[in-house]
Structure formats: C-alpha cells, structure tokens
C-alpha positions as CSV (number, residue, x, y, z in Angstrom):
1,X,-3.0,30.6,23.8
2,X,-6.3,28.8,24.1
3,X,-9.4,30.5,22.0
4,X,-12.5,29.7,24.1
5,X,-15.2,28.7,22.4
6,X,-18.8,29.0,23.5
7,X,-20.9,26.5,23.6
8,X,-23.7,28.2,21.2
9,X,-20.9,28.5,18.4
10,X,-22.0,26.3,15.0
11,X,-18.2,24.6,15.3
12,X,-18.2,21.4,16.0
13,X,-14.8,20.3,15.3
14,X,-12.9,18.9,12.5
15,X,-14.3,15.2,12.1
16,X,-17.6,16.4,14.0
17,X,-19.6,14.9,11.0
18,X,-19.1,11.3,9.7
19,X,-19.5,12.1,5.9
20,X,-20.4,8.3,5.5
21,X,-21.4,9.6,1.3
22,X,-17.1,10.0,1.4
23,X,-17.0,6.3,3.3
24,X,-19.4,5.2,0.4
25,X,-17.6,5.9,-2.2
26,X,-13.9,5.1,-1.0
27,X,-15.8,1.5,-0.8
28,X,-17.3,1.2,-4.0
29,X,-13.9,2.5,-5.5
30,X,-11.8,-0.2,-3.7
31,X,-14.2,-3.3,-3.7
32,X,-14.6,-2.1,-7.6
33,X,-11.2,-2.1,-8.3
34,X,-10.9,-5.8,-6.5
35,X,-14.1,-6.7,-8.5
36,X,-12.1,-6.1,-11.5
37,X,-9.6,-8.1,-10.2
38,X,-12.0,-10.8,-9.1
39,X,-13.5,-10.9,-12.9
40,X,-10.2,-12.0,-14.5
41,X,-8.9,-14.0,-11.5
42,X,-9.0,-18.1,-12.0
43,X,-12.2,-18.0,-9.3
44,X,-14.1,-16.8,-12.1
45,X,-12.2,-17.0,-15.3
46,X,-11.7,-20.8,-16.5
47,X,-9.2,-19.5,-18.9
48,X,-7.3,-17.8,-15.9
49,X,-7.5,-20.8,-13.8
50,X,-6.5,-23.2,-16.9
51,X,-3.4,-21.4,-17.3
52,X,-2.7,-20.7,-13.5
53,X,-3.3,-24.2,-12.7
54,X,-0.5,-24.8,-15.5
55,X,2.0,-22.8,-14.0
56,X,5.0,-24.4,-11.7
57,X,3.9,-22.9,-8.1
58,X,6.2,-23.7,-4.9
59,X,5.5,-25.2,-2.1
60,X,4.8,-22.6,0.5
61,X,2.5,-20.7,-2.1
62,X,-0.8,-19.8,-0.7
63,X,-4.2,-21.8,-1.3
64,X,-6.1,-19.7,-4.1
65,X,-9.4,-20.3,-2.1
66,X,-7.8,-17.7,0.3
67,X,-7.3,-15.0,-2.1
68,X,-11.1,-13.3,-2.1
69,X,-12.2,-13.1,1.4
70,X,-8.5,-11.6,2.3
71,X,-9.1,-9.0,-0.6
72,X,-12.5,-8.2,0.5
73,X,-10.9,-7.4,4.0
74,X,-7.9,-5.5,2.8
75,X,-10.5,-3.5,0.3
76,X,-12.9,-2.4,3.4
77,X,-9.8,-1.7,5.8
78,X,-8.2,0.4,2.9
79,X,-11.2,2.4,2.5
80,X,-12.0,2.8,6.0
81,X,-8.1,4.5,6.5
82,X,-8.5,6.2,3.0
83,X,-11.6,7.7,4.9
84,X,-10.2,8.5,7.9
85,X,-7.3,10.5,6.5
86,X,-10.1,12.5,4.4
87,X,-12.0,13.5,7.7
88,X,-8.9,15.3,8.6
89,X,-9.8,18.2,6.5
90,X,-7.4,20.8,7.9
91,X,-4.4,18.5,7.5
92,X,-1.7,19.9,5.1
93,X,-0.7,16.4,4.3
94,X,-4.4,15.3,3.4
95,X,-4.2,15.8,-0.3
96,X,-0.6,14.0,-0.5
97,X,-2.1,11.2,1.7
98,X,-5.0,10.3,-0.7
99,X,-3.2,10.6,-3.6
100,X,-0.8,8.3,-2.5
101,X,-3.7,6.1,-1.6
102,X,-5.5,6.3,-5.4
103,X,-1.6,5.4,-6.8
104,X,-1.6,2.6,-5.3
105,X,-4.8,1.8,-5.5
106,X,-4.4,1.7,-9.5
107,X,-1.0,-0.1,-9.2
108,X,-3.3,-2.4,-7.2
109,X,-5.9,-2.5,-10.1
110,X,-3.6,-2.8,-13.1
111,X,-1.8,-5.9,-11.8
112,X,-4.7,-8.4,-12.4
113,X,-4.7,-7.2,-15.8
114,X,-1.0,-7.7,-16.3
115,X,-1.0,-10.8,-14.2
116,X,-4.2,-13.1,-15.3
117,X,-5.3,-10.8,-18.8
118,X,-2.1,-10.3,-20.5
119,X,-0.3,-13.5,-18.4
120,X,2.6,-11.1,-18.4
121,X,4.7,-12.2,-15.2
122,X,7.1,-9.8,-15.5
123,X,5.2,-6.9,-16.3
124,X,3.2,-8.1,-13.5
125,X,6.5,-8.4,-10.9
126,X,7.2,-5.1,-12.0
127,X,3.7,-4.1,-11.2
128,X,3.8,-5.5,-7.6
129,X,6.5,-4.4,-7.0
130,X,6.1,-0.3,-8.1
131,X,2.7,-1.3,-5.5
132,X,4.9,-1.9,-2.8
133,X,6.9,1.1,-3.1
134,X,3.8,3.2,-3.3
135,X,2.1,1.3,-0.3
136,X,5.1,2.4,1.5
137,X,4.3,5.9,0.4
138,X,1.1,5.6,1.2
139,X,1.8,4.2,4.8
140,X,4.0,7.1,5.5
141,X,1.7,9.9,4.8
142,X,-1.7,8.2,6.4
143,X,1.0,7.9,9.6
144,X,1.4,11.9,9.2
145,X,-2.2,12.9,9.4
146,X,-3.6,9.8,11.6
147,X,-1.6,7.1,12.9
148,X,-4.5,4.8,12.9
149,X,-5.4,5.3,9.4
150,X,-1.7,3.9,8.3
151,X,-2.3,0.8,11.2
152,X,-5.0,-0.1,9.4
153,X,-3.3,-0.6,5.9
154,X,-0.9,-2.8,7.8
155,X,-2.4,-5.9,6.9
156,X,-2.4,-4.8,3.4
157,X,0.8,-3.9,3.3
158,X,2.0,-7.7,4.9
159,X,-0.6,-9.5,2.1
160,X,1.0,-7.4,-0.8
161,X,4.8,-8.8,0.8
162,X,3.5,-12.0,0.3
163,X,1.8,-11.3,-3.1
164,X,5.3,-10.0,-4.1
165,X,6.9,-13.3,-3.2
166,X,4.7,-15.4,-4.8
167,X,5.1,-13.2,-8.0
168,X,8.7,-13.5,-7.8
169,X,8.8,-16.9,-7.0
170,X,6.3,-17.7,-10.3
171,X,8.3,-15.6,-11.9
172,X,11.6,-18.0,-11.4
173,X,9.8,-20.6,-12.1
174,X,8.1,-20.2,-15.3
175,X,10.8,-18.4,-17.4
C-alpha cells in the first residue's frame, strides 16, 4: 500500500539533507588516523626509514613514494562510504555498518604503531591481517545498507591485499 504524501508535508526523505558536519568529521577521523600513520612512517621518521631501508624487501614490493597519495585516497573514499552508510538513518544495519567501519579503522591505525614504532613484524602481520578480516566485515554490511558505499571501499580493500603481502613477504624475510 502506497501512503501519499502531500506536497506541503515537512518530509523530505531519508538522505534529503547532506549533513556535510557528519562528512566532516568521518574525514578528520580517517585522514587523522593516516596522519598518525604518516608521523611514524620512513617519509617523515629518519629512524623509520633507517631501519626500513635496512630491511630485505623483494622485488615486486611497491615504491615507498606511492604510499601517501594512495592513503590520502583510500582515507577520503573510506569516509565518503562511512558517510554514506550514516545518511541511511532508518537502516537496521546502520549501527553494525559503522561499527564495523571504526574496527577497522583502528586495526588500520594500530598497525603503523606495530609496524614502524615497535618494528614488530609479526605483531604487525597479525595486525594486517585481523584488518583484512574486518574490512571484509565492513564490506559486507556497507553492501547491506548501500551498495555503493561498500564499492567505494574496494580500492581499499585491494591496497590492504597488497599491504598484507608485502607484510608477509618482509616478514619471511627478516626473521
């Protein structure tokens, strides 16, 4: 049965105002986290870099000089999906979906502090790996309240694949 409702009403619909304050601070949570991450990474750190440069890396591993503008990417597409999914207001799966999104968004946080602070490679490969399995969990619920919101952690989701391999492989390789 279809409710009409007159065009006088004060509804506007579910997403009818773009709460950009929300957008705001999904941002300034993500790009903070990766600013933490940027702090103790070997682009700013010359102790991190010392000790990365040290390690044994393989071949295939990719150019550090990628690392921030691919984060800063990955940061603004993860809070533009975190946002989306919060606009759905009257979603049952809302809540799940964005607490699935702040796990893995600390996961995401700690493993620059396990990785380059502590210089822990296996704490951090377990780390990356808990992060994958969460991302995957966050993937899935985003998907169940707006399929474009989980499309656009997809890149993400490929980037932290590759992160994993890299971790395992330097891992392996410095025992």
């Amino acid at each position: 049965m279809r409710i009409e409702i007159p065009s006088n009403t004060s509804y506007r619909g579910r997403n009818s105002r773009a709460n950009l304050p929300v957008l705001a601070i999904f941002l300034l949570l993500s790009l903070g986290v990766g600013a933490v991450g940027a702090v103790l990474s070997p682009g700013f750190s010359a102790a991190a870099a010392q000790w990365y440069a040290s390690l044994a890396k393989p071949d295939w591993l990719v150019p550090t000089r990628w690392f921030g503008p691919v984060w800063v990417v990955l940061y603004v597409l993860m809070s533009v999906a975190a946002w989306t999914v919060w606009r759905e207001r009257y979603h049952r799966s809302r809540k799940t979906a964005i607490f699935a999104y702040l796990l893995q968004l600390m996961l995401n946080g700690v493993w620059p502090l396990l990785f380059f602070g502590l210089r822990n490679l296996d704490a951090a490969l377990f780390d990356i790996v808990a992060l994958l399995i969460a991302l995957g969990w966050t993937l899935r619920e985003f998907a169940q309240v707006k399929a474009g919101a989980a499309w656009l952690l997809a890149p993400y989701f490929l980037w932290v694949c590759v992160a994993t391999a890299m971790n395992l492989s330097l891992w392996k390789l410095n025992p």
